[in-house]
C-alpha positions as CSV (number, residue, x, y, z in Angstrom):
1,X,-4.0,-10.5,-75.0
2,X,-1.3,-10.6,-72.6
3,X,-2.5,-7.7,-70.6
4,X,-5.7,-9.4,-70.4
5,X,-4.3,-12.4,-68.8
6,X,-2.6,-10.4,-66.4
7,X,-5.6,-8.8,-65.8
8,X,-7.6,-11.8,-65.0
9,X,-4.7,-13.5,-62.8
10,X,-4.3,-10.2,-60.4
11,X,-8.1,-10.3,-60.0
12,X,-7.8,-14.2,-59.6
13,X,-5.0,-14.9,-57.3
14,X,-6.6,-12.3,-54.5
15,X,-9.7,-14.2,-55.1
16,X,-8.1,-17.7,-54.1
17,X,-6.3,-15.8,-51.2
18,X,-9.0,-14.5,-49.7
19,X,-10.7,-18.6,-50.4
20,X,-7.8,-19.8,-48.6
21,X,-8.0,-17.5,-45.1
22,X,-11.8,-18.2,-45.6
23,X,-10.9,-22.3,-45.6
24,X,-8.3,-21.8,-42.6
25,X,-10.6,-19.8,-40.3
26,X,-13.6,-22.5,-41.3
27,X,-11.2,-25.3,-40.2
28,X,-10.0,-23.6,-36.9
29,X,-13.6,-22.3,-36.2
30,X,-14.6,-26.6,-36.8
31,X,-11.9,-28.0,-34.6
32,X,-12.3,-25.5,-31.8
33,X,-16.0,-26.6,-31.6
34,X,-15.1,-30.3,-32.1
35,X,-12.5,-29.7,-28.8
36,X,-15.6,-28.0,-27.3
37,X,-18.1,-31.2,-27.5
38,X,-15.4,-33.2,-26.8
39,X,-15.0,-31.7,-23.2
40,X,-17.7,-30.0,-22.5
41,X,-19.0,-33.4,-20.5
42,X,-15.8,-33.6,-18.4
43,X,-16.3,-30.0,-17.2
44,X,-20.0,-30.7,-16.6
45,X,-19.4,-33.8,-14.9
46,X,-16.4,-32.2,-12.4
47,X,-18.2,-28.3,-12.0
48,X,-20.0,-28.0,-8.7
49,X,-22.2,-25.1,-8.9
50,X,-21.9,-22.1,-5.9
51,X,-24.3,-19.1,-5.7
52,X,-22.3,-16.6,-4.2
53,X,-25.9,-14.9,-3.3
54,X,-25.8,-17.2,-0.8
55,X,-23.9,-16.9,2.5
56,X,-23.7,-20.7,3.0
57,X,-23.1,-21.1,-0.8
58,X,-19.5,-22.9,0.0
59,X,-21.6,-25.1,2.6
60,X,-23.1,-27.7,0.4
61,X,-19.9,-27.5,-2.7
62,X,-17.3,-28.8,0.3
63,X,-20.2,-31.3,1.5
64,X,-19.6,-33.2,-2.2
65,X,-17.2,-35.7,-1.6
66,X,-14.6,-34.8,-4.7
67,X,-14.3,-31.1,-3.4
68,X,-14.0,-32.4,0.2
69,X,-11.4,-34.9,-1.4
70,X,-9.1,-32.3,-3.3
71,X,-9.2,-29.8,-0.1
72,X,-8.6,-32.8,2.6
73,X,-5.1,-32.5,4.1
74,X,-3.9,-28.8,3.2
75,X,-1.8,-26.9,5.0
76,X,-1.8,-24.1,2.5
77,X,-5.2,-22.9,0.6
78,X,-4.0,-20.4,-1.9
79,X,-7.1,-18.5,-3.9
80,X,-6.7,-16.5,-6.7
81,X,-7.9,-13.7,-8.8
82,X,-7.5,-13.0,-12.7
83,X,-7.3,-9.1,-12.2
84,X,-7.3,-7.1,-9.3
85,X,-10.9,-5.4,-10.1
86,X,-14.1,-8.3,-10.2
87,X,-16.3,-8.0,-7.5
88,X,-17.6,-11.8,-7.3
89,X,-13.8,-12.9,-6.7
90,X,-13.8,-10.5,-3.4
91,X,-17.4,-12.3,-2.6
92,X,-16.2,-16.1,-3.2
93,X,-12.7,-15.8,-1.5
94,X,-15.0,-13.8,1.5
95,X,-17.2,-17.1,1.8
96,X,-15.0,-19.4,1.3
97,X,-13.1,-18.0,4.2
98,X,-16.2,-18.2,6.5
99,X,-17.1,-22.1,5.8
100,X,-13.3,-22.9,6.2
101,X,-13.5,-20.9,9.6
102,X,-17.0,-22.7,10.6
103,X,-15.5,-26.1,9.5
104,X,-12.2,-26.0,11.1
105,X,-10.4,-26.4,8.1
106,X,-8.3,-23.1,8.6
107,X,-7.1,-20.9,11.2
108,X,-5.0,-17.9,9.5
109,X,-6.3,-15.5,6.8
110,X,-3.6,-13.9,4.7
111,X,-4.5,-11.2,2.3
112,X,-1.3,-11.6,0.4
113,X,-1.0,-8.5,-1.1
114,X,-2.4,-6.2,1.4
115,X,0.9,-5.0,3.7
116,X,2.2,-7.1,6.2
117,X,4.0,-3.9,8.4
118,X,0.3,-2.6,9.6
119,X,-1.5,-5.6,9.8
120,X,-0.7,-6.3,13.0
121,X,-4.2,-3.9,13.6
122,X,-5.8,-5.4,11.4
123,X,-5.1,-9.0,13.2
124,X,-5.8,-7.1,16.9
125,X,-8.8,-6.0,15.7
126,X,-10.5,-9.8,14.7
127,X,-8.4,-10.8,18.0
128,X,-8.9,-8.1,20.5
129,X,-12.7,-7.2,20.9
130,X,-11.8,-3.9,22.9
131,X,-10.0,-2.9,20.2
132,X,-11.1,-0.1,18.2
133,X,-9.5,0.0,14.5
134,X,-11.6,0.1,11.3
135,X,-10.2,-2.1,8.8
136,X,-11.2,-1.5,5.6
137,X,-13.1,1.1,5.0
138,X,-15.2,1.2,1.7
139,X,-14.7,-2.5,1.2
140,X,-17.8,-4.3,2.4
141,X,-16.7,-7.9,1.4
142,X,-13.6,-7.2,3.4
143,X,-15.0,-5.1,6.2
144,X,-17.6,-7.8,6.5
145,X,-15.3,-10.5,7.0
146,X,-13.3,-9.2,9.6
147,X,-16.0,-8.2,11.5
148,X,-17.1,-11.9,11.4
149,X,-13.6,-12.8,12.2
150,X,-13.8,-10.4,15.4
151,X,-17.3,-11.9,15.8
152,X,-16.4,-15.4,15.9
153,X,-13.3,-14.7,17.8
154,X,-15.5,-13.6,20.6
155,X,-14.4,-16.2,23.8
156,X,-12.4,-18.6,22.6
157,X,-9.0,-19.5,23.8
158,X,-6.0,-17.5,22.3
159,X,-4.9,-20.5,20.8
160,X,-8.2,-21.5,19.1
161,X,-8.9,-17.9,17.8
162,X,-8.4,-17.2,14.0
163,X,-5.4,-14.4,12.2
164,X,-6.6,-12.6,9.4
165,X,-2.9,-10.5,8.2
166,X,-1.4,-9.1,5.0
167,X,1.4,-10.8,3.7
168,X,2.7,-8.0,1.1
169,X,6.1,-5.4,1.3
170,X,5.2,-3.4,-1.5
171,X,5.5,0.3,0.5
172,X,8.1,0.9,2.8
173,X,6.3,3.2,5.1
174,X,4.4,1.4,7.6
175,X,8.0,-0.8,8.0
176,X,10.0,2.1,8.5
177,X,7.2,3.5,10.9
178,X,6.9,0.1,13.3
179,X,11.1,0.6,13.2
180,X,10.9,4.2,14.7
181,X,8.1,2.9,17.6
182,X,9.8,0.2,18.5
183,X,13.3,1.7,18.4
184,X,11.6,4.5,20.4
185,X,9.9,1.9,23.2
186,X,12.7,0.0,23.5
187,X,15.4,2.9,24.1
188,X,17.3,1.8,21.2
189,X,19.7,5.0,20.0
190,X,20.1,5.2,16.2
191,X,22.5,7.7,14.5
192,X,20.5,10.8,13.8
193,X,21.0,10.5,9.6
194,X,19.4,6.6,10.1
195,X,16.5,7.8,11.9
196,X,15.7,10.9,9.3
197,X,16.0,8.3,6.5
198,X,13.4,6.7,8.5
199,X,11.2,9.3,9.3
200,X,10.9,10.2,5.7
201,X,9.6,6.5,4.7
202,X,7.4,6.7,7.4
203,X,6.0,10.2,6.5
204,X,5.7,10.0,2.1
205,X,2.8,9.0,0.4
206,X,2.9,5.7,-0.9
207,X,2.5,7.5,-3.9
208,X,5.2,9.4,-3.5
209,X,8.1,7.2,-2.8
210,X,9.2,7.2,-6.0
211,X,9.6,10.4,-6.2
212,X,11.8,10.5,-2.9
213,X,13.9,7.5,-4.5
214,X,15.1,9.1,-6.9
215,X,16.9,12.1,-5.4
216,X,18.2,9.5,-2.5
217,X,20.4,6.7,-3.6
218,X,19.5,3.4,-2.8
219,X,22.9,2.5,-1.5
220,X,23.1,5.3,0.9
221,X,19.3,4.6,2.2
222,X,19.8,1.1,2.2
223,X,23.1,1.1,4.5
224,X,20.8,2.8,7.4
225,X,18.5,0.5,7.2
226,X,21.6,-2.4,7.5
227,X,22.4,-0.4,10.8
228,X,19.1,-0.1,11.9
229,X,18.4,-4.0,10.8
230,X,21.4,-4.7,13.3
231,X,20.6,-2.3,16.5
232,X,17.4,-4.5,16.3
233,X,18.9,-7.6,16.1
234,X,21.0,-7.2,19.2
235,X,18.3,-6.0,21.0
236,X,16.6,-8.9,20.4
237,X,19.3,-11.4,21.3
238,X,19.2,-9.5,24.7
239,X,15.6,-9.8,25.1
240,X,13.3,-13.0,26.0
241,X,9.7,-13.3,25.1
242,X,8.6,-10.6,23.1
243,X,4.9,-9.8,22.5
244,X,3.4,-10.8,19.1
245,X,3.2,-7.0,18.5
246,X,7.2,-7.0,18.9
247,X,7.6,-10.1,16.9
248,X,5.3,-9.0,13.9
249,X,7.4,-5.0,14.0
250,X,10.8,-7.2,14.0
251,X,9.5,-9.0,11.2
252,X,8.7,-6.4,9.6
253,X,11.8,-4.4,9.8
254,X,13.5,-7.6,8.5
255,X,11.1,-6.7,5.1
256,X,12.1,-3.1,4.9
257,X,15.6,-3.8,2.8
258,X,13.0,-5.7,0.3
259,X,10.3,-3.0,0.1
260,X,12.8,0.0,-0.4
261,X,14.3,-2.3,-3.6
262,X,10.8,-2.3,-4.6
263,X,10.5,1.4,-5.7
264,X,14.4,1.5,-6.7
265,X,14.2,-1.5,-8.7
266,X,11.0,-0.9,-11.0
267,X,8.8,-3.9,-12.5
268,X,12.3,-5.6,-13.0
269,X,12.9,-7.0,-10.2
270,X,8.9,-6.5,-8.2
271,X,7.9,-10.1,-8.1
272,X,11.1,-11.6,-7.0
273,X,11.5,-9.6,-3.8
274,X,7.8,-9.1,-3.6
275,X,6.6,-13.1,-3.8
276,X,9.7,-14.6,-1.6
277,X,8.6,-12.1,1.6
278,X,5.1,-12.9,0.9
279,X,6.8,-16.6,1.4
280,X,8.9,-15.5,4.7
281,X,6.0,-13.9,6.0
282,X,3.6,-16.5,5.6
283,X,6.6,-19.3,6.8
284,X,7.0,-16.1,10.1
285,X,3.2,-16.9,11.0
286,X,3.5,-20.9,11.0
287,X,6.1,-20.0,13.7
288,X,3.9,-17.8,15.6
289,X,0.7,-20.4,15.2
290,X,2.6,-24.0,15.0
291,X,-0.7,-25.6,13.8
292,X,-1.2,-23.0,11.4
293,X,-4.1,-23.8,8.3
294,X,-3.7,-21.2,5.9
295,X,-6.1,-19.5,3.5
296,X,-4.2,-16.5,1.3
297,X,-5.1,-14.5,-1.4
298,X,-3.6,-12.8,-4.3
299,X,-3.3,-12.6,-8.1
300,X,-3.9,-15.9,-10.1
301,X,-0.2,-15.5,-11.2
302,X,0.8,-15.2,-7.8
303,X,-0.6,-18.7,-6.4
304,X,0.0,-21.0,-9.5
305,X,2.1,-23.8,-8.2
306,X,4.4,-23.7,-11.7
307,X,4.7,-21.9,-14.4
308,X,1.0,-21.8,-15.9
309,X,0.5,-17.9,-16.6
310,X,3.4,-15.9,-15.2
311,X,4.8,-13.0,-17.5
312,X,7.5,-13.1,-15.3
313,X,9.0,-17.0,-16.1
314,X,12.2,-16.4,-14.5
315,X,10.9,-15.1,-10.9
316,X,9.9,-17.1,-8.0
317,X,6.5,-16.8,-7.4
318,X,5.0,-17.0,-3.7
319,X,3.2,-20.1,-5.1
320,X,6.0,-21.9,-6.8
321,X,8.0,-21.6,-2.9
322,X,5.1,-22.9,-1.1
323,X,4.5,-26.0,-3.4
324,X,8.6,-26.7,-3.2
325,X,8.0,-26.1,0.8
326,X,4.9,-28.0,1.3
327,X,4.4,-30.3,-2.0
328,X,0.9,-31.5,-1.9
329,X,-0.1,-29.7,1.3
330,X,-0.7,-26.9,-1.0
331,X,-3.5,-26.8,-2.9
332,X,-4.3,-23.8,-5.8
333,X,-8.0,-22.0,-6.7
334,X,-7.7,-19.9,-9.7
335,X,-10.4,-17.8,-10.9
336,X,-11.9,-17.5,-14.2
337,X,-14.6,-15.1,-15.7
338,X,-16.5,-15.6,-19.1
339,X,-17.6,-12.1,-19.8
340,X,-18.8,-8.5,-18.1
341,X,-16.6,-5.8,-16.9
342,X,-13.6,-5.3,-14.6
343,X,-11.3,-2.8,-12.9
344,X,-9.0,-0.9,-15.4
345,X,-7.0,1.5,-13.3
346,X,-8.0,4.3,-11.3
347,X,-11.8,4.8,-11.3
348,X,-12.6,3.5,-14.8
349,X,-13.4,0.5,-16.1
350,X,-13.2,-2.4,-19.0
351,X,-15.1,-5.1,-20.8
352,X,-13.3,-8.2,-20.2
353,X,-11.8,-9.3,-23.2
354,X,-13.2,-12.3,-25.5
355,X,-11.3,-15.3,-27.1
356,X,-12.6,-19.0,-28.6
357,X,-9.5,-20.2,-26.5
358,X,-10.4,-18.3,-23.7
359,X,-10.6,-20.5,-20.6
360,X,-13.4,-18.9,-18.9
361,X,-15.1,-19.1,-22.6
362,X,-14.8,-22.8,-23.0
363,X,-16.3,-23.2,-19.4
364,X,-19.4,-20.8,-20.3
365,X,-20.1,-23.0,-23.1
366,X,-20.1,-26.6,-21.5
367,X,-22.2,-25.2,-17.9
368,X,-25.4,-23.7,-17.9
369,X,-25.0,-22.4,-14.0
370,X,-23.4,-18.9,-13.4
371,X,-20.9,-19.6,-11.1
372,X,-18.8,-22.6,-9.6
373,X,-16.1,-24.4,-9.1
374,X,-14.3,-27.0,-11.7
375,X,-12.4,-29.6,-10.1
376,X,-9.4,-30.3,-12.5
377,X,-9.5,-33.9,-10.9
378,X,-9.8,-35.8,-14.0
379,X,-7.4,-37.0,-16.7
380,X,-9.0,-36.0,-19.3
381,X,-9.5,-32.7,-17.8
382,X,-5.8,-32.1,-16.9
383,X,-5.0,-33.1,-20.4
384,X,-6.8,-30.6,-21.9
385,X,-6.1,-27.3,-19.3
386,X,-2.7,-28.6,-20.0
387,X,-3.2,-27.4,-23.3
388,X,-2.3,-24.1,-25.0
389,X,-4.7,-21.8,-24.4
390,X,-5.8,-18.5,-22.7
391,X,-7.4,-17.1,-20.0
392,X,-8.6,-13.5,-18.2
393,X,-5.3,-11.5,-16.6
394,X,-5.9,-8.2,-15.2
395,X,-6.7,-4.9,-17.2
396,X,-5.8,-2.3,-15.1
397,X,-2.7,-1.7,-17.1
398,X,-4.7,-1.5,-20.6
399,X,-6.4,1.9,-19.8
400,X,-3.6,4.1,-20.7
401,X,-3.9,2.8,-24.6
402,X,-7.6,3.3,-24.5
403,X,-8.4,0.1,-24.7
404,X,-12.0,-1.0,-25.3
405,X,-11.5,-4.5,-23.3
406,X,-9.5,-6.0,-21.3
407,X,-6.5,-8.4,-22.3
408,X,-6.1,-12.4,-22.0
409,X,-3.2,-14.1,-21.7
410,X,-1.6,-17.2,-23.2
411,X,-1.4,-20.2,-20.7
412,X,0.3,-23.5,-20.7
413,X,0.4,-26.5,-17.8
414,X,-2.6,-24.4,-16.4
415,X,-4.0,-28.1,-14.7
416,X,-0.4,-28.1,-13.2
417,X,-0.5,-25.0,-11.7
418,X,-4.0,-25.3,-10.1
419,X,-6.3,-28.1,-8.4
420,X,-9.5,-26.0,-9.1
421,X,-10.9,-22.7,-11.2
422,X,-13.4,-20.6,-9.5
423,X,-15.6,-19.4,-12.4
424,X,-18.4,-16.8,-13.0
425,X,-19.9,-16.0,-16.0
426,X,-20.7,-11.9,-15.6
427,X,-18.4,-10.0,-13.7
428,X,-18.6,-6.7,-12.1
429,X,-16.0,-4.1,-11.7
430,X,-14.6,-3.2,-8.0
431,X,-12.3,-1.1,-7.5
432,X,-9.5,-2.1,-5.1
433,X,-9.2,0.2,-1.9
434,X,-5.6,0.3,-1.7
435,X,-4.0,3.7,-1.9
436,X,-6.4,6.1,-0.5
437,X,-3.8,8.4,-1.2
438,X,-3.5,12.2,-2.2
439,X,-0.7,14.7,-2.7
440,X,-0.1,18.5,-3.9
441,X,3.1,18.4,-4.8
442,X,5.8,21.3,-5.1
443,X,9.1,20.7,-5.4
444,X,12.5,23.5,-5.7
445,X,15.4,22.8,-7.3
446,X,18.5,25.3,-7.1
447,X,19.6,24.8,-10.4
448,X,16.0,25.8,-11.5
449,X,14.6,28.2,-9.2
450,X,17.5,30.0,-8.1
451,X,15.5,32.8,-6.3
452,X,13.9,30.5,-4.3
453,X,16.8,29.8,-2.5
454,X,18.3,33.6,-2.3
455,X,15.3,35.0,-0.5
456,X,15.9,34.0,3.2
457,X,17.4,31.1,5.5
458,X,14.6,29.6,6.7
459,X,11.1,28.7,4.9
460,X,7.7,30.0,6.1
461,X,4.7,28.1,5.4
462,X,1.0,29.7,5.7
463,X,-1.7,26.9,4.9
464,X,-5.5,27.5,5.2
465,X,-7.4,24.5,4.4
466,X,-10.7,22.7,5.5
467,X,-11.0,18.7,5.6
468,X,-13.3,15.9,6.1
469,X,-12.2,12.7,7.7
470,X,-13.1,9.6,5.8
471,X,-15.8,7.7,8.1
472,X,-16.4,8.4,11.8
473,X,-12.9,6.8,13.4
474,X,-10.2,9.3,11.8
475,X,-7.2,9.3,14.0
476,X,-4.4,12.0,14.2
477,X,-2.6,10.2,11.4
478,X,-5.4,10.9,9.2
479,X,-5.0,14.5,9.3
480,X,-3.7,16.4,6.3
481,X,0.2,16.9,6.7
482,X,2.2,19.3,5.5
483,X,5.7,17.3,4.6
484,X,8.9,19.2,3.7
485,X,11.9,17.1,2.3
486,X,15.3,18.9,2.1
487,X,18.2,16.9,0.1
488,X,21.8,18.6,-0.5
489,X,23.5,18.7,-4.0
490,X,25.0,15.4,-3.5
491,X,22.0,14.2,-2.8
492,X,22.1,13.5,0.8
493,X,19.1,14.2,3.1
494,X,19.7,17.2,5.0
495,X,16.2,17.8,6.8
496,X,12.6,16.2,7.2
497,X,9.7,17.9,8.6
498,X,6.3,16.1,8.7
499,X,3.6,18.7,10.4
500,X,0.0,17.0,10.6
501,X,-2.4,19.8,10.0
502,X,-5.1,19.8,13.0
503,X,-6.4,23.3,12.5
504,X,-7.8,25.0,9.4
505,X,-4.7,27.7,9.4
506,X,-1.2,26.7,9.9
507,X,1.8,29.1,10.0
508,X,5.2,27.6,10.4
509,X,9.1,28.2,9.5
510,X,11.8,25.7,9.4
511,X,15.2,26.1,8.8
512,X,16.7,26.3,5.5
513,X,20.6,25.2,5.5
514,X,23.1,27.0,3.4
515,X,24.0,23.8,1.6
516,X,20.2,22.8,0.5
517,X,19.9,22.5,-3.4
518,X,16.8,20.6,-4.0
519,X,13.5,21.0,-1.5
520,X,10.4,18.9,-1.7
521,X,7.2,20.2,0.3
522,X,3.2,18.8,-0.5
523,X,0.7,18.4,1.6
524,X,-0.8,15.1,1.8
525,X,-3.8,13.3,3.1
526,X,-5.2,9.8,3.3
527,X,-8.9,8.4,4.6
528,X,-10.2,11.6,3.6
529,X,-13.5,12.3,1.7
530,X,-13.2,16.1,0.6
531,X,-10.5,18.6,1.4
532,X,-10.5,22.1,0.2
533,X,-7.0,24.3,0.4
534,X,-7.3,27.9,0.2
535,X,-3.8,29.0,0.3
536,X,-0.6,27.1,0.7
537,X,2.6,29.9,0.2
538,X,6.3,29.1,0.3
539,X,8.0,32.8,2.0
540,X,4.7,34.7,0.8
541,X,5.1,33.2,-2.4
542,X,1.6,31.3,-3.2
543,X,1.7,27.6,-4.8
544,X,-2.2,26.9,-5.5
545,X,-2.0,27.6,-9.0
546,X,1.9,25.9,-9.5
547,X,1.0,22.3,-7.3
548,X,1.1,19.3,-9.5
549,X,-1.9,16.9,-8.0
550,X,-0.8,12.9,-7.2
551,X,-3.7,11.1,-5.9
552,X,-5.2,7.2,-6.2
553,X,-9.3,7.3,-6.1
554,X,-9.1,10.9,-6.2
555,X,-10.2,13.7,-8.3
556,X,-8.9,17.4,-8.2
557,X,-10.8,20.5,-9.6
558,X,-9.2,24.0,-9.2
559,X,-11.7,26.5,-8.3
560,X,-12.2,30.4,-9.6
561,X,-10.7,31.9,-7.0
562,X,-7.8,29.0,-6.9
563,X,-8.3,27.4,-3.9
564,X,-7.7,23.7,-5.0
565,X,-10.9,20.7,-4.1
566,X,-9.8,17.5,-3.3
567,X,-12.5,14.8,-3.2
568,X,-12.9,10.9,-2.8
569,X,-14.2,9.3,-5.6
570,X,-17.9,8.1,-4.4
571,X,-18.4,4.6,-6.5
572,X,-15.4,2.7,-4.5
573,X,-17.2,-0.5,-3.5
């Protein structure tokens, strides 16, 4: 009898478990649609739809007077995205831009995190109409706006025309390459171990900085750059009136300290350094343009105005400086997406992940349109997006635990942190055309390949390869280059050699000192669309079949007879 009722009470008490979840979800699944009805009017009353099919789509939302309202009196416009990989994002900030141009409303573009070392081209080329430099290539929303930019440029007075910059210092190269040209124009003299240091930043990879930090300390690097930092500063304090070119290379040398801690410091420390140049950067233009209207763009978490989204709670983000700088001169666009597919890293992509709490969710349901903007202009909206909840952030990160969707994130104060949400309710993945990197990396280490080291004094190089240059404006710097790095067992950088491969066949020595113990040589290419190398050798020794391949939208396929293909992906967009 006992055993029976113990029977009947471990088949019961799952039973009433299993009851209770049941009841719990029920109740949770009731108030989130109670919530739902409660605000889906609010959102429909404050949404202003925008087809982004449309060209003048932005024309007749900032015609309604509460969107004129909340963007009346802004110094600072900052748009956001919720991952770095949704095509209609790239399309709304695009047109946005152009109405704000047309209307007067802005005169400065900053793409915050595209570089702000090499953007000075990209700012010639929308200013300068005899100015030859292709932007973006492969981006069309981008590459489309700043040859509006250039177009609308056309004839106006220098001080009516409009800037279009990056604001970023995530790579140190293009910094450390304005340094050396400017140094170089301006008959500086810098001690020959500052300027290799130099020349290797200017020569890596951005992919392959890491590796280079590494093997160099940061404190050595970074005490040539504090000599470098101060040979410029005295040459500016005996100098009046320098060109903008001059003024935007200084600036950018200023930066190079901050980009070099990027790669030393990992994820750590990245948004601190990272957000608070994008700040000095965008303050260094204001100087440049005293009546400065800015539009910039860059991650949601980037722009928020406080804490809304942040993983990082304790950094300074460029968006929490520019509200304490401006206060309500600043006004915030996130962006929001209900469902579809997004950039995940490299060339693959992700559904965007789903929740009941989502943000973009909650809007899907209340509006029948597929795109818009929500004005979060009303109390009762700004009590409820003050709410716990979630919303889209990124992806690109997920693909490396095989994810089969994206992730959301938990958000607080979200009304706080932004005026308005851009919305859409399918998304499409693009890919982000940063880092059209490759390398073929081989690297020697004394301690490892001893015999590498005892054959001879010197290192001979044969490459055979064949190239395509990406588009029909490759310059020299293009080119496949053959880079050789030499350090010394302390660690100290003992040689640099950066060759740019012009022919099909190179053959080349370089010395080899006594005291080398580690030796880094790749070759390395950017803005290409296919490269083939038939033979790289090291002292007759051949590499194709012992290089490691490094490369961002890339793919890499050793052939039969071992010669190594190198080719572009084709679906960048």
């Amino acid at each position: 009898m006992l055993s029976k009722t113990l029977r009947l009470k471990s088949v019961r008490y799952p039973i009433l478990g299993a009851l209770l979840v049941l009841l719990i979800f029920s109740a949770y699944a009731l108030q989130g649609q109670y919530e739902l009805r409660k605000i889906a009017p609010h959102i429909q009353g404050s949404f202003v739809a925008v087809d982004i099919a449309s060209d003048s789509s932005f024309r007749g939302a900032l015609s309604k007077k509460p969107v004129a309202d909340v963007f009346q009196g802004r110094t600072v416009i900052g748009f956001g995205e919720a991952n770095h990989g949704t095509k209609e994002f790239r399309q709304a900030f695009s047109l946005l831009a152009k109405e704000l141009v047309s209307q007067g409303r802005i005169n400065v573009i900053v793409l915050a995190e595209r570089q702000f070392a090499d953007s000075w081209k990209l700012n010639r080329f929308v200013l300068d109409p005899t100015f030859e430099y292709r932007p973006f290539l492969y981006d069309a929303d981008y590459d489309d706006l700043a040859l509006w930019l250039r177009e609308y440029n056309k004839g106006k007075a220098a001080e009516d025309k409009v800037f279009l910059m990056g604001g970023d210092v995530a790579y140190p190269n293009e910094a450390a390459s304005n340094a050396l040209e400017y140094c170089h124009r301006n008959g500086i003299e810098l001690p020959p171990a500052t300027t290799q240091v130099l020349q290797a930043m200017t020569g890596l990879a951005a992919n392959m900085v890491d590796k280079y930090s590494k093997i160099n300390p940061l404190d050595s690097v970074l005490s040539h750059v504090a000599q470098l930092q101060q040979s410029v500063r005295d040459h500016v304090n005996s100098r009046q009136g320098l060109s903008l070119q001059d003024r935007w290379y200084v600036q950018s040398i200023n930066t190079l300290g901050s980009a070099i801690r990027f790669h030393y410091a990992g994820d750590a420390n990245l948004n601190n350094s990272r957000d608070s140049v994008m700040f000095d950067n965008l303050l260094w233009v204001i100087q440049q343009k005293p009546d400065a209207k800015i539009l910039t763009f860059a991650h949601n978490a980037h722009i928020e105005k406080e804490e809304g989204l942040s993983k990082t709670a304790n950094l300074p983000r460029l968006g929490w400086l520019l509200s304490e700088h401006f206060g309500k001169r600043y006004m915030t666009i996130a962006t929001e997406v209900e469902g579809g597919e997004e950039w995940a890293g490299g060339m693959a992509t992700i559904k965007v992940a789903q929740a009941r709490d989502k943000l973009g969710n909650i809007i899907g349901k209340s509006v029948s349109q597929n795109s818009g903007l929500l004005l979060l202009n009303t109390a009762p909206l700004r009590e409820f997006f003050n709410e716990k909840h979630s919303t889209s952030f990124g992806g690109n990160s997920r693909i490396a635990h095989n994810a089969k969707a994206s992730f959301y994130y938990p958000v607080k104060n979200y009304a706080k942190a932004y005026d308005a949400i851009f919305w859409v309710r399918s998304s499409t993945p693009k890919f982000p055309q940063t880092g059209h990197v490759y390398n073929l990396v081989a690297d020697f280490s004394k301690e490892r390949d001893p015999s590498f080291f005892g054959k001879a004094d010197s290192l001979d190089f044969l490459v055979e390869l064949n190239s395509k240059t990406l588009g029909d404006n490759g310059s020299w710097d293009d080119l496949p280059s053959l880079i050789i790095i030499i350090f010394d067992e302390k660690k100290n950088l003992l040689a640099f050699h950066k060759k740019p491969l012009t022919e099909s066949t190179f053959a080349g020595k370089f010395d080899l000192p006594s005291n080398a113990d580690v030796v880094m040589t790749f070759i390395s290419g950017k803005k290409t669309e296919s490269m083939v190398l038939k033979h790289f050798a090291v002292n007759g020794d051949l590499l194709n079949r012992e290089v490691r391949f490094v490369g961002y939208h890339y793919s890499e396929r050793v052939r039969d007879d071992a010669s190594i293909e190198v080719t572009l992906d084709t679906r960048l967009n």
